[in-house]
Biopython code that builds the backbone (N, CA, C, O; Angstrom):
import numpy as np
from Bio.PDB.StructureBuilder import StructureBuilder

atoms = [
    (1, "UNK", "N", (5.234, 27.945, -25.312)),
    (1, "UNK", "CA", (5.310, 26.740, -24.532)),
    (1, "UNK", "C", (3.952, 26.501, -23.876)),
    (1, "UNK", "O", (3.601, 27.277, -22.986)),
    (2, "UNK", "N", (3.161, 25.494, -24.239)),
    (2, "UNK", "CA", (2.227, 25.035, -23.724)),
    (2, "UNK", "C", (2.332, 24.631, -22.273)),
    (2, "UNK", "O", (3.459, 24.821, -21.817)),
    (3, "UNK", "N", (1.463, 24.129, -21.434)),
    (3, "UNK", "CA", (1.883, 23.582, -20.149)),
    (3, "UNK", "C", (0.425, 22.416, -19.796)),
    (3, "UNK", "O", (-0.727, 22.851, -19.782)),
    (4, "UNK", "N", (0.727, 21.057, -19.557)),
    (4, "UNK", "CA", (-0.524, 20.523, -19.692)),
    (4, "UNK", "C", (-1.589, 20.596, -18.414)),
    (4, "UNK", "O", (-1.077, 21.127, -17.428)),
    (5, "UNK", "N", (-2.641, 20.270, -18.277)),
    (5, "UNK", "CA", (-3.161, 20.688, -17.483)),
    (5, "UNK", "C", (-3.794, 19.092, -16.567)),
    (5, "UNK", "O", (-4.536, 18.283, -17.124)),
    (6, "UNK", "N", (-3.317, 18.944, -15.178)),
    (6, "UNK", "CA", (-3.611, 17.493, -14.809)),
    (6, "UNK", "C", (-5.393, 17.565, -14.489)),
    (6, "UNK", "O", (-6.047, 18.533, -14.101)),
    (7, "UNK", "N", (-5.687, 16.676, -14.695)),
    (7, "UNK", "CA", (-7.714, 16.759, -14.074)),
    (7, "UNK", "C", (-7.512, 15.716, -13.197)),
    (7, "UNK", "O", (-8.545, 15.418, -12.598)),
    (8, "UNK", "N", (-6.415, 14.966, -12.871)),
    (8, "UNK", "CA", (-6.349, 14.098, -12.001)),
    (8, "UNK", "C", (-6.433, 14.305, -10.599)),
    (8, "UNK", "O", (-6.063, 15.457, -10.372)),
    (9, "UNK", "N", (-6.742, 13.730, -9.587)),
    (9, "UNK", "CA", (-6.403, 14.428, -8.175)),
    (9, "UNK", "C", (-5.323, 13.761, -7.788)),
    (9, "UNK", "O", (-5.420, 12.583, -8.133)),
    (10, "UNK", "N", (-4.447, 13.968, -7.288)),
    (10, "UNK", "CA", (-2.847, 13.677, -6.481)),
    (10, "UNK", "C", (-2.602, 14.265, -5.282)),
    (10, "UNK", "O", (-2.273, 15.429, -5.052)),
    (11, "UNK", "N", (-2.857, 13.039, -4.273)),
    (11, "UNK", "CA", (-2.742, 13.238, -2.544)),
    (11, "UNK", "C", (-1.379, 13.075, -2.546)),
    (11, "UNK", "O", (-0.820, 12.336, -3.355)),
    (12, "UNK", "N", (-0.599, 13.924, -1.414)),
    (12, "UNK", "CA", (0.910, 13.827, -1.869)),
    (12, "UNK", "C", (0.856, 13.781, -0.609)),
    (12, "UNK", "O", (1.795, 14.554, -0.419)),
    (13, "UNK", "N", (0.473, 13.462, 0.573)),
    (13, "UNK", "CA", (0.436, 13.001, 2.030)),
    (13, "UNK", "C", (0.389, 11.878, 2.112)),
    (13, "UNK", "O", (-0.079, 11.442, 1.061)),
    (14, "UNK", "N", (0.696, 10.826, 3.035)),
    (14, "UNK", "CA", (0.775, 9.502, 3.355)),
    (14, "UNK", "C", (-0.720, 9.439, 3.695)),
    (14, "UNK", "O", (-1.254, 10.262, 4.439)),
    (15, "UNK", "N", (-1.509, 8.197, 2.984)),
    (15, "UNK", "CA", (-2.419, 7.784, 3.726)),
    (15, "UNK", "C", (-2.722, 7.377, 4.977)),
    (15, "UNK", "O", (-2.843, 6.157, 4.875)),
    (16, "UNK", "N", (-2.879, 7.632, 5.891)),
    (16, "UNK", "CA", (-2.567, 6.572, 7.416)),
    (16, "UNK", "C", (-4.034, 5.816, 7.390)),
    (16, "UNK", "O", (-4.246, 4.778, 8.017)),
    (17, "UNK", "N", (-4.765, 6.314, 6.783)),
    (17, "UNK", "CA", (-6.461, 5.043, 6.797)),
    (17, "UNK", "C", (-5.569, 3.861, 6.329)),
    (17, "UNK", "O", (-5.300, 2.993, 7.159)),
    (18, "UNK", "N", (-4.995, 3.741, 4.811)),
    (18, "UNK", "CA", (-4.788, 2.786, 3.663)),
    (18, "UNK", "C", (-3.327, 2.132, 5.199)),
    (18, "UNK", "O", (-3.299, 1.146, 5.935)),
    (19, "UNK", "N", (-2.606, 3.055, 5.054)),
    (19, "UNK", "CA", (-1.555, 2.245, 5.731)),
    (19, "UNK", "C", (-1.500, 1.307, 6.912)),
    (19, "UNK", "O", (-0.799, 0.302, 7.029)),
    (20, "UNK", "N", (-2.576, 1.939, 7.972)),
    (20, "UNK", "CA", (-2.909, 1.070, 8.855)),
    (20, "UNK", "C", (-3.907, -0.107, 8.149)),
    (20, "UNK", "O", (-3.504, -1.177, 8.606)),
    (21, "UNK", "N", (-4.787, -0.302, 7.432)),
    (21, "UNK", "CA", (-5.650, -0.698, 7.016)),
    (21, "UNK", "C", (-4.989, -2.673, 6.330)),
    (21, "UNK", "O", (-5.223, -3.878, 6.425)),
    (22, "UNK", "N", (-3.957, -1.495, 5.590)),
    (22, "UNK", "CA", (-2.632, -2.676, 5.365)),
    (22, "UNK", "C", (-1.987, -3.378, 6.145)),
    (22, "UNK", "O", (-1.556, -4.499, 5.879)),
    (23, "UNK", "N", (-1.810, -2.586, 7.544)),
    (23, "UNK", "CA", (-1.413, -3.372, 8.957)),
    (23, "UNK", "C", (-1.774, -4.104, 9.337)),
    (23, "UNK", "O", (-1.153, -5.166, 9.375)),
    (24, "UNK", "N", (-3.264, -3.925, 9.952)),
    (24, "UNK", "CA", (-4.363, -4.845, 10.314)),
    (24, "UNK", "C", (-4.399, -6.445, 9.205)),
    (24, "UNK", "O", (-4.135, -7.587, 9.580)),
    (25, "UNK", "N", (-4.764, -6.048, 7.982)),
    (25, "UNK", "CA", (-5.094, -6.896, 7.144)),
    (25, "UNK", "C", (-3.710, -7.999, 6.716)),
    (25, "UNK", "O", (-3.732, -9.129, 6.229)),
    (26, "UNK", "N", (-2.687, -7.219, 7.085)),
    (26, "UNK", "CA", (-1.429, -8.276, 6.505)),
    (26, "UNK", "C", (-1.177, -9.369, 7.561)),
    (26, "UNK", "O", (-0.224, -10.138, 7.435)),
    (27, "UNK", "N", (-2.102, -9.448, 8.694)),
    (27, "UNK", "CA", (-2.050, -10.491, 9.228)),
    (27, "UNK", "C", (-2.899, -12.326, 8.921)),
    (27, "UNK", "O", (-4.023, -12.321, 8.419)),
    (28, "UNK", "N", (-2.467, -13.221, 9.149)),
    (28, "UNK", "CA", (-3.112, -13.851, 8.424)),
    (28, "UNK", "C", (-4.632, -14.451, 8.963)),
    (28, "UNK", "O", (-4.723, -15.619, 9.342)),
    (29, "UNK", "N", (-5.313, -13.917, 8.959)),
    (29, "UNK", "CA", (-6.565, -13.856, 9.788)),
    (29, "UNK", "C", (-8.019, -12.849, 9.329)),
    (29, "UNK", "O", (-7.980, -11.722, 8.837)),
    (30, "UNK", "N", (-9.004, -13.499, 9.601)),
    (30, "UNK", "CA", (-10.107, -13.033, 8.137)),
    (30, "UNK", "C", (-10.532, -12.110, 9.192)),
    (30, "UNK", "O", (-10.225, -12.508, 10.315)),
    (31, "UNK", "N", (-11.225, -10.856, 9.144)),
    (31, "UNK", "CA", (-11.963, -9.995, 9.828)),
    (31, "UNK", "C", (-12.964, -9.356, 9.245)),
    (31, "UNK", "O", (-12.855, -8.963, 8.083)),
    (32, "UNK", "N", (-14.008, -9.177, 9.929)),
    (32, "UNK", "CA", (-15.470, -8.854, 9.581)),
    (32, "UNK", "C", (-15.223, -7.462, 9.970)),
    (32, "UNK", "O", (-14.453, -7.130, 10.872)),
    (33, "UNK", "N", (-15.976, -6.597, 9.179)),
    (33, "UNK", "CA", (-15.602, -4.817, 8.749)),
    (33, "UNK", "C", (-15.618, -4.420, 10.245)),
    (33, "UNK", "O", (-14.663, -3.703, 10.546)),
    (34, "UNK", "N", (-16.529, -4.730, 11.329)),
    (34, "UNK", "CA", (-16.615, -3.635, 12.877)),
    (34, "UNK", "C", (-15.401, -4.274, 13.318)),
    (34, "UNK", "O", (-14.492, -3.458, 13.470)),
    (35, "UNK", "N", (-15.037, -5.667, 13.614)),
    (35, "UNK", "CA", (-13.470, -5.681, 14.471)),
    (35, "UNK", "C", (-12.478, -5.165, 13.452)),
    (35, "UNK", "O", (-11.397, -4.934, 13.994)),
    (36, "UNK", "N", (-12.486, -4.906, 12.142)),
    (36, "UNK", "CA", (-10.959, -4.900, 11.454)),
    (36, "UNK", "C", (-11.031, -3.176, 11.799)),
    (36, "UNK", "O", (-10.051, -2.524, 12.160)),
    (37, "UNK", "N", (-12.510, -2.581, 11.584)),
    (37, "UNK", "CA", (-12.415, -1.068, 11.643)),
    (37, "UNK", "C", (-11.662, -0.339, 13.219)),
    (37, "UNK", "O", (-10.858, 0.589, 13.307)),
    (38, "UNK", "N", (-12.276, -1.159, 14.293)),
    (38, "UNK", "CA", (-11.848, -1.426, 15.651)),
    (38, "UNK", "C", (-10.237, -1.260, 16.064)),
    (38, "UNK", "O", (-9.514, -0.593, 16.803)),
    (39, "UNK", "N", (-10.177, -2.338, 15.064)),
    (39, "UNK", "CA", (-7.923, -2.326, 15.419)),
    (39, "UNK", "C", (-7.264, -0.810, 14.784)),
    (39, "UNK", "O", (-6.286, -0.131, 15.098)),
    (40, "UNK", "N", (-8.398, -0.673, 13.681)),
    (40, "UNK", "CA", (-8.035, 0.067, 12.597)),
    (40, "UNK", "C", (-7.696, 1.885, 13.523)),
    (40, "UNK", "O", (-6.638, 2.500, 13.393)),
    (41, "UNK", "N", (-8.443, 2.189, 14.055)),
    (41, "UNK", "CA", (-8.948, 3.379, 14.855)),
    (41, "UNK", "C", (-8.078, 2.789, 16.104)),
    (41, "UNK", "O", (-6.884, 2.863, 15.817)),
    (42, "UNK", "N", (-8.220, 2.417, 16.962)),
    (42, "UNK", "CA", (-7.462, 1.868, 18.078)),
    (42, "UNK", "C", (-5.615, 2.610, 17.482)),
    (42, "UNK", "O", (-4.903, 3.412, 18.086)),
    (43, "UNK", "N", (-5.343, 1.844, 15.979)),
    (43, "UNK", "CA", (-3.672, 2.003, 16.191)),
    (43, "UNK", "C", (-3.572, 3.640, 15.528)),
    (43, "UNK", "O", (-2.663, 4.459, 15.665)),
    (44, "UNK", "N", (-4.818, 3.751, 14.798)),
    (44, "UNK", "CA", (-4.799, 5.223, 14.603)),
    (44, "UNK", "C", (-4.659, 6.518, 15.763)),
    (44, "UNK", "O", (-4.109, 7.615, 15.865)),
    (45, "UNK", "N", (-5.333, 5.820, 16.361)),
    (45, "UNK", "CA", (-4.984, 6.894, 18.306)),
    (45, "UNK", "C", (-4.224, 6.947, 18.510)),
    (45, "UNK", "O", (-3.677, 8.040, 18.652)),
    (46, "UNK", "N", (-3.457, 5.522, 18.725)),
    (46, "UNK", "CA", (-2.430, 5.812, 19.158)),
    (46, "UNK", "C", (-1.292, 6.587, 18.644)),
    (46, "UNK", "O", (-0.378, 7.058, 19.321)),
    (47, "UNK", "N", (-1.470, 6.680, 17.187)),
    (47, "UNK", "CA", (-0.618, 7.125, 16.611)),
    (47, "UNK", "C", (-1.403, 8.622, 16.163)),
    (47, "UNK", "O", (-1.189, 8.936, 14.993)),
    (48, "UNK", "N", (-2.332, 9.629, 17.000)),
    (48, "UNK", "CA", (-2.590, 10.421, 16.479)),
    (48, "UNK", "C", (-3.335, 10.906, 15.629)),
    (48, "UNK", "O", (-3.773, 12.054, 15.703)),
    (49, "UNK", "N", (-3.557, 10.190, 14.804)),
    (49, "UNK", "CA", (-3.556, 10.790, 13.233)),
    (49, "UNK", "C", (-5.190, 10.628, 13.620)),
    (49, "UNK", "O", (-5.696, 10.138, 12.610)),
    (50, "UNK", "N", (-5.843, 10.750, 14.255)),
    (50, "UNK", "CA", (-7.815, 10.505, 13.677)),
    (50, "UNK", "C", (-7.859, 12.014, 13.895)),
    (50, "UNK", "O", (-7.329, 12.794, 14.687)),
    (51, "UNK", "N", (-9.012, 12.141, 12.505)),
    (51, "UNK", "CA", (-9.542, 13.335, 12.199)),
    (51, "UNK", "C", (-10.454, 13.200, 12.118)),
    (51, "UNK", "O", (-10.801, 12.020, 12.172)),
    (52, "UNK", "N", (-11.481, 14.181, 11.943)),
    (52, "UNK", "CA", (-12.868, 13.844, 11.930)),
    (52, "UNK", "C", (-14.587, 13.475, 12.648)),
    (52, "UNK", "O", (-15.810, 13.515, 12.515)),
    (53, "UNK", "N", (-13.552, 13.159, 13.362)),
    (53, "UNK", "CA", (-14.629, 12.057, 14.264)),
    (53, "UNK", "C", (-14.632, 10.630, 13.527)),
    (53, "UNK", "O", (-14.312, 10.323, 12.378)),
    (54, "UNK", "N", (-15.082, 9.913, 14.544)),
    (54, "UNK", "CA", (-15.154, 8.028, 14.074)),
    (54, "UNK", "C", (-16.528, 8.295, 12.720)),
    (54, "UNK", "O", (-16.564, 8.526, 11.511)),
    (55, "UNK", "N", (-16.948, 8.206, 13.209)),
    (55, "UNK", "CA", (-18.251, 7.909, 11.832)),
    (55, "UNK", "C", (-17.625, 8.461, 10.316)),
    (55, "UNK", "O", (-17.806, 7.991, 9.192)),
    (56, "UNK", "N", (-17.122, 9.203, 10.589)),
    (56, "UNK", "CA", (-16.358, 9.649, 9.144)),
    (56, "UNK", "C", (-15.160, 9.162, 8.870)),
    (56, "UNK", "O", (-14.607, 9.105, 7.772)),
    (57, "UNK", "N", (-14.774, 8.808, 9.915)),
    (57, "UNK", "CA", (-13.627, 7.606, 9.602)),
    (57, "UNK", "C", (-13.803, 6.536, 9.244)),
    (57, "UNK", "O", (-13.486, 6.190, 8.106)),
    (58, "UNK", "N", (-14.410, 5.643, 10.203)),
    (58, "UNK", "CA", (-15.826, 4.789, 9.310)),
    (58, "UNK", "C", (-16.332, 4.168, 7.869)),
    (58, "UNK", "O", (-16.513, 3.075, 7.332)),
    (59, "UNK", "N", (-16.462, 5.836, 7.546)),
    (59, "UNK", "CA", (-17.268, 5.871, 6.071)),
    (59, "UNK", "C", (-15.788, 5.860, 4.959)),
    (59, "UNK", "O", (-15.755, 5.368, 3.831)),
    (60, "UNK", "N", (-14.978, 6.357, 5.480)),
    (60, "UNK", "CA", (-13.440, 6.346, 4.654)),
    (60, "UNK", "C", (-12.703, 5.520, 4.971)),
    (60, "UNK", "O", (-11.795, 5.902, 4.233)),
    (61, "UNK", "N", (-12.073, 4.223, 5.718)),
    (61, "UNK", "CA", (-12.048, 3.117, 5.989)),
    (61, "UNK", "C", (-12.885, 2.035, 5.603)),
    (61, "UNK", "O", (-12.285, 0.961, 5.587)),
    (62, "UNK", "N", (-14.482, 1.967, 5.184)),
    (62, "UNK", "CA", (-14.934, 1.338, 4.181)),
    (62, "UNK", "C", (-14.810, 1.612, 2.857)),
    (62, "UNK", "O", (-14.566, 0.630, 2.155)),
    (63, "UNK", "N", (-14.892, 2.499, 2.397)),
    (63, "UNK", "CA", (-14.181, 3.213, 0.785)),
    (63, "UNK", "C", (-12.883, 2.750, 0.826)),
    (63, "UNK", "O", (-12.640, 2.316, -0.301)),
    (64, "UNK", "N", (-12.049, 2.635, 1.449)),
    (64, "UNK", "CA", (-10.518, 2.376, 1.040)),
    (64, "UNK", "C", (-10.968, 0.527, 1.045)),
    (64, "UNK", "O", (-11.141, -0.084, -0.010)),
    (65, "UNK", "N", (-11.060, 0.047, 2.053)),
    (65, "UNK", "CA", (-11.380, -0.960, 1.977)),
    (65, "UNK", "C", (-11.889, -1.672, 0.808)),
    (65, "UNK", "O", (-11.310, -2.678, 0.400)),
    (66, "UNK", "N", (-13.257, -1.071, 0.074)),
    (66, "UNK", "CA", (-13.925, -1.284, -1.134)),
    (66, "UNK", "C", (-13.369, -1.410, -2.027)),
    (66, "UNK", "O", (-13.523, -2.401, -2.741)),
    (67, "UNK", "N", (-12.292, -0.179, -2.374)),
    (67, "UNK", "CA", (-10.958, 0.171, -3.165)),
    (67, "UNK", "C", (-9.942, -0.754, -3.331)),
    (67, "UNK", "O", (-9.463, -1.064, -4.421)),
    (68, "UNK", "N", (-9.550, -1.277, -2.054)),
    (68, "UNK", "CA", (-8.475, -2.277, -2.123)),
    (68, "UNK", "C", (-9.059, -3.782, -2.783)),
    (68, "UNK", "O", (-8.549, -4.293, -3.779)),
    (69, "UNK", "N", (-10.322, -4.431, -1.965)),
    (69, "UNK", "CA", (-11.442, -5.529, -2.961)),
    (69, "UNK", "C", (-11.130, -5.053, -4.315)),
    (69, "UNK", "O", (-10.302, -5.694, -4.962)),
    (70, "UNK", "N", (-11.707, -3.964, -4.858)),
    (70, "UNK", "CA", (-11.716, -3.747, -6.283)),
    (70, "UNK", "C", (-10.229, -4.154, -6.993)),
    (70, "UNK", "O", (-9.958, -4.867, -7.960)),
    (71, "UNK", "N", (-9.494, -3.459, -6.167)),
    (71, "UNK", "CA", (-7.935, -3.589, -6.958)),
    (71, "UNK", "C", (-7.188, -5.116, -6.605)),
    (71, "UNK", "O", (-6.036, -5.477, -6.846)),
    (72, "UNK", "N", (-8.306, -5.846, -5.947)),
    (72, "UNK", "CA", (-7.248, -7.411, -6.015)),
    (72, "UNK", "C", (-6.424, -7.506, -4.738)),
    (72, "UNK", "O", (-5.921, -8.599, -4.478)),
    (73, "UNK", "N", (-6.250, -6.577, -3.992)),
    (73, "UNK", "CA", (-5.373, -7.159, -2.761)),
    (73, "UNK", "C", (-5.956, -7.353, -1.710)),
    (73, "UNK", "O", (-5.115, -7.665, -0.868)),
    (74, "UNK", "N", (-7.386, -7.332, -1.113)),
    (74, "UNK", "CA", (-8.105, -7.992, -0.250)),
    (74, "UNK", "C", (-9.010, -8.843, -1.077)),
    (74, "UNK", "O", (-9.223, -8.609, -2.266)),
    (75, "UNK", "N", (-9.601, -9.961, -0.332)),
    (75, "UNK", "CA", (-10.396, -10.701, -0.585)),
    (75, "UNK", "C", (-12.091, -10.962, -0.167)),
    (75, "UNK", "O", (-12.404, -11.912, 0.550)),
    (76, "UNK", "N", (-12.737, -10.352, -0.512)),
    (76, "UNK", "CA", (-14.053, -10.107, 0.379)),
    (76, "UNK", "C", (-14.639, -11.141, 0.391)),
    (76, "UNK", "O", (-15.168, -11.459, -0.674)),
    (77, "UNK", "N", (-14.831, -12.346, 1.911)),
    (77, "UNK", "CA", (-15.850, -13.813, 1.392)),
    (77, "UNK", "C", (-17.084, -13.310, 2.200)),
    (77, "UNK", "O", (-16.556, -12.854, 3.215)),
    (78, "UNK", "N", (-18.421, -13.136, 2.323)),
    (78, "UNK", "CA", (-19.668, -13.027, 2.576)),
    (78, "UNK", "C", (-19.415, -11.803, 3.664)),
    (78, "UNK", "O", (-19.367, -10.804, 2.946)),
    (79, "UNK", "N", (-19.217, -11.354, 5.116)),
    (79, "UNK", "CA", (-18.884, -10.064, 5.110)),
    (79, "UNK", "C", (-17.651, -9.983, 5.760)),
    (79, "UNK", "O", (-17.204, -9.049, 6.426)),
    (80, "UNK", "N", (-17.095, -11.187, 5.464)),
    (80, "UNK", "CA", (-15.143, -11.312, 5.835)),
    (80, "UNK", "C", (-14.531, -10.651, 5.020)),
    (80, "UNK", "O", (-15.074, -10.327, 3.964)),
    (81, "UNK", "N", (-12.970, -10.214, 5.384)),
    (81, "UNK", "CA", (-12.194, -9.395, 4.750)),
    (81, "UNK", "C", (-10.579, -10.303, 4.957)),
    (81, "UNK", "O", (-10.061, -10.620, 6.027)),
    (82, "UNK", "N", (-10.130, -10.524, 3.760)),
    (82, "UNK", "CA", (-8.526, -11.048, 4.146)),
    (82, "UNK", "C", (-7.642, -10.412, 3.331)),
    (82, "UNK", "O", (-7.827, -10.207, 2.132)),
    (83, "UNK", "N", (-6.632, -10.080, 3.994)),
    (83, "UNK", "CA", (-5.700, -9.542, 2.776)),
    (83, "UNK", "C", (-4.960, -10.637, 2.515)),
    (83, "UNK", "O", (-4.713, -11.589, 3.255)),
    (84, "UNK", "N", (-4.388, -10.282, 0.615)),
    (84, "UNK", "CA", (-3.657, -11.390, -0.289)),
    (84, "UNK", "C", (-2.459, -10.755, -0.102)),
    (84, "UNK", "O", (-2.223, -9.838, 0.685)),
    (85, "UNK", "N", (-1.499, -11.450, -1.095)),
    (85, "UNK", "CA", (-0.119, -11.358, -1.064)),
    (85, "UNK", "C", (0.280, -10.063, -1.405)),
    (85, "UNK", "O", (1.213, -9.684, -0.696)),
    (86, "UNK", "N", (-0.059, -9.320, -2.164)),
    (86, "UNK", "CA", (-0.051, -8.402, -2.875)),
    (86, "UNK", "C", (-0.702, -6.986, -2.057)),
    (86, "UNK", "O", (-0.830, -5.938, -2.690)),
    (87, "UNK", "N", (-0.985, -7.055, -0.993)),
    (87, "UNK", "CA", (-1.413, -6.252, 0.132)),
    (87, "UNK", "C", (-0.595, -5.120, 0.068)),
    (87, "UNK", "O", (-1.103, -4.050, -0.266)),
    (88, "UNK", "N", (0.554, -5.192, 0.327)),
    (88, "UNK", "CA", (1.754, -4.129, 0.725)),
    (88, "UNK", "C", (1.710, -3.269, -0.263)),
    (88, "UNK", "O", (2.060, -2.144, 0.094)),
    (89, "UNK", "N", (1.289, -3.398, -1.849)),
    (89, "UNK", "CA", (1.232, -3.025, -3.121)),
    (89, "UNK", "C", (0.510, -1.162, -2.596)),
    (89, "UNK", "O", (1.252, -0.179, -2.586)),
    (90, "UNK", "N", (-0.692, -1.105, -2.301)),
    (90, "UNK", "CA", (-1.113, -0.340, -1.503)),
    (90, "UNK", "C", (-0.519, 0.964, 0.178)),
    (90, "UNK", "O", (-0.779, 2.129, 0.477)),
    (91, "UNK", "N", (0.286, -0.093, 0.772)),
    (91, "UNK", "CA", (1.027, 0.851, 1.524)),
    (91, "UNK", "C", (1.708, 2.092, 1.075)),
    (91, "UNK", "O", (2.441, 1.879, 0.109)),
    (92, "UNK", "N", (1.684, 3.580, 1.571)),
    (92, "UNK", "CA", (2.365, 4.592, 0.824)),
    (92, "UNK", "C", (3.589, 4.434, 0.857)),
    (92, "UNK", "O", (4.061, 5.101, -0.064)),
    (93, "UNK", "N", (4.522, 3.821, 1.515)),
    (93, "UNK", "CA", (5.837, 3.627, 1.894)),
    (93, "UNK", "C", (5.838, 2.945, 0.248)),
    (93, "UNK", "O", (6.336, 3.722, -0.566)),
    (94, "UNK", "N", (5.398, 1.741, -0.280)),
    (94, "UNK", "CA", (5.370, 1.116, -1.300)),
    (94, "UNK", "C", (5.442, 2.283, -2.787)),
    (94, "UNK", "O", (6.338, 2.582, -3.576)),
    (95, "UNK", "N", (3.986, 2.694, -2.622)),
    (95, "UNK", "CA", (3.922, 3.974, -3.661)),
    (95, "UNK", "C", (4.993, 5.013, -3.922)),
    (95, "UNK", "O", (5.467, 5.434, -4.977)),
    (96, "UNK", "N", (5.298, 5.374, -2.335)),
    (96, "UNK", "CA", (6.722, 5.969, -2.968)),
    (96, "UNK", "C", (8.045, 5.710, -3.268)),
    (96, "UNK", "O", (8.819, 6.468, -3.852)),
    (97, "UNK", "N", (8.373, 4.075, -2.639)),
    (97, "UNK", "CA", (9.642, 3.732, -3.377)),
    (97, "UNK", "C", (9.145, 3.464, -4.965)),
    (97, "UNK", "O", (10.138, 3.469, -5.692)),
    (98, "UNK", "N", (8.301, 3.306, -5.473)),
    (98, "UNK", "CA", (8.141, 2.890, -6.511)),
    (98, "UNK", "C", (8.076, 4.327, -7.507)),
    (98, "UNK", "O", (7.969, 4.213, -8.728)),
    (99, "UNK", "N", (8.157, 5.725, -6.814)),
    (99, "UNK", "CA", (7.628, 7.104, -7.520)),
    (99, "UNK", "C", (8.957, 7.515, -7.670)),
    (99, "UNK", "O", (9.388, 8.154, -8.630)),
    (100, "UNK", "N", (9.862, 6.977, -6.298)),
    (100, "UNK", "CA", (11.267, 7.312, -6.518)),
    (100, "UNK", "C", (12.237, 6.411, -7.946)),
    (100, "UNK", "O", (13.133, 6.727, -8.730)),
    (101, "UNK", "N", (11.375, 5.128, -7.648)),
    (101, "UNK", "CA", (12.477, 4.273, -8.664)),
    (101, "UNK", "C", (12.066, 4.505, -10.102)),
    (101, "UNK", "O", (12.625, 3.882, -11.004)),
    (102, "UNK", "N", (11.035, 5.445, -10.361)),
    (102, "UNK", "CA", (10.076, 5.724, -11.474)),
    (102, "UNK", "C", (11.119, 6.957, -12.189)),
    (102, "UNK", "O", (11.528, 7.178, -13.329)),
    (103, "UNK", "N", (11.270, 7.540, -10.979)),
    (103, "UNK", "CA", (12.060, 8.874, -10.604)),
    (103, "UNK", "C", (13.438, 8.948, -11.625)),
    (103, "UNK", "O", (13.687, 9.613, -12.631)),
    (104, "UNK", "N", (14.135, 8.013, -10.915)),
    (104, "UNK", "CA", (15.277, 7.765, -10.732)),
    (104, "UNK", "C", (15.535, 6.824, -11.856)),
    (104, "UNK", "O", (16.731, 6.532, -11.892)),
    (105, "UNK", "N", (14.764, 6.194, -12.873)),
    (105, "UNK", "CA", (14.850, 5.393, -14.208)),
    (105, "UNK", "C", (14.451, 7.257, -15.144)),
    (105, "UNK", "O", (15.359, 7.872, -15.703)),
    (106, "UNK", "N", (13.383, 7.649, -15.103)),
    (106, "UNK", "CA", (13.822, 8.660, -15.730)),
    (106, "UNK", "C", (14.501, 9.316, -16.157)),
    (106, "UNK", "O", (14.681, 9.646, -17.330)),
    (107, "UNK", "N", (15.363, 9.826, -14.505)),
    (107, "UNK", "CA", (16.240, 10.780, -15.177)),
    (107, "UNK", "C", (17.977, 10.125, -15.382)),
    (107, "UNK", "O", (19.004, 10.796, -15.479)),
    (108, "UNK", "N", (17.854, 8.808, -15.399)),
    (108, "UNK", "CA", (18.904, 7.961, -16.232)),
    (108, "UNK", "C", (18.532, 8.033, -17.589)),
    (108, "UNK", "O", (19.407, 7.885, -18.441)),
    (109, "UNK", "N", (17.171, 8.274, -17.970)),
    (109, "UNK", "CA", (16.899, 7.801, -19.382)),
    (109, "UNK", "C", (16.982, 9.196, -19.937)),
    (109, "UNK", "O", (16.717, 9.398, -21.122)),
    (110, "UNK", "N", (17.338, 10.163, -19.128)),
    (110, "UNK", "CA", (17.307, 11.742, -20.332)),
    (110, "UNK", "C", (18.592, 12.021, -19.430)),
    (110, "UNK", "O", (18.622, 13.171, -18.992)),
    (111, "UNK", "N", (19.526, 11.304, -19.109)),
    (111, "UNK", "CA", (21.298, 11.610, -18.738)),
    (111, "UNK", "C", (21.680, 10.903, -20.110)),
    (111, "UNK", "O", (22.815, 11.162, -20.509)),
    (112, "UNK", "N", (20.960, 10.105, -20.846)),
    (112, "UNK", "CA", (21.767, 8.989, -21.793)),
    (112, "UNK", "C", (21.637, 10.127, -23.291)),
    (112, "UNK", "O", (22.110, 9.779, -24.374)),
]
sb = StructureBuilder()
sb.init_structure("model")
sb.init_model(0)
sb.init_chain("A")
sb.init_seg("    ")
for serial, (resi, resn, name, xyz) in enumerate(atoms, 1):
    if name == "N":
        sb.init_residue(resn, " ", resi, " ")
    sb.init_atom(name, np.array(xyz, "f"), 0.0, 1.0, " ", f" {name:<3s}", serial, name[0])
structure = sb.get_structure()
């Protein structure tokens, strides 16, 4: 029995950068990277979760950010940021109903 070998990386923790990031942005209102990063860190305190220090939060809150532009659910106009409809697509809450319903069509399809 062989066993395959993944080269992929798989974070199996909730993002809280991406999730808040999704918070901020699902409002309907354009924000330039220092106030959206601002709310961004602000609801992160409150809720704990900053690691790091800010500057490295920062630098990983613009990467996710970049990430989300690339994948179509923010909109970058000159150094504004808006999120589109398709925003939530990104939230981990999203990723994992969708890992469960992935889940859960599977193992209907090897019960049949």
């Amino acid at each position: 029995m062989s066993t395959t070998r993944r080269t992929r990386f798989s974070r199996r923790v909730p993002d809280h950068v991406t999730d808040e990031l999704v918070a901020v942005l699902s409002a309907p209102k354009q924000f330039a990277f220092n106030d959206l990063f601002e709310e961004v860190y602000e609801n992160l305190k409150k809720r704990n979760a900053v690691s790091g220090g800010e500057e490295m939060l920062r630098l990983r809150a613009y990467e996710k950010l970049q990430n989300l532009c690339t994948r179509g659910l923010v909109e970058k106009e000159g150094k504004q940021y808006r999120g589109l409809e398709r925003l939530e697509e990104a939230s981990s809450a999203f990723v994992a109903a969708a890992a469960a319903k992935a889940a859960a069509a599977a193992a209907a399809a090897a019960a049949k």
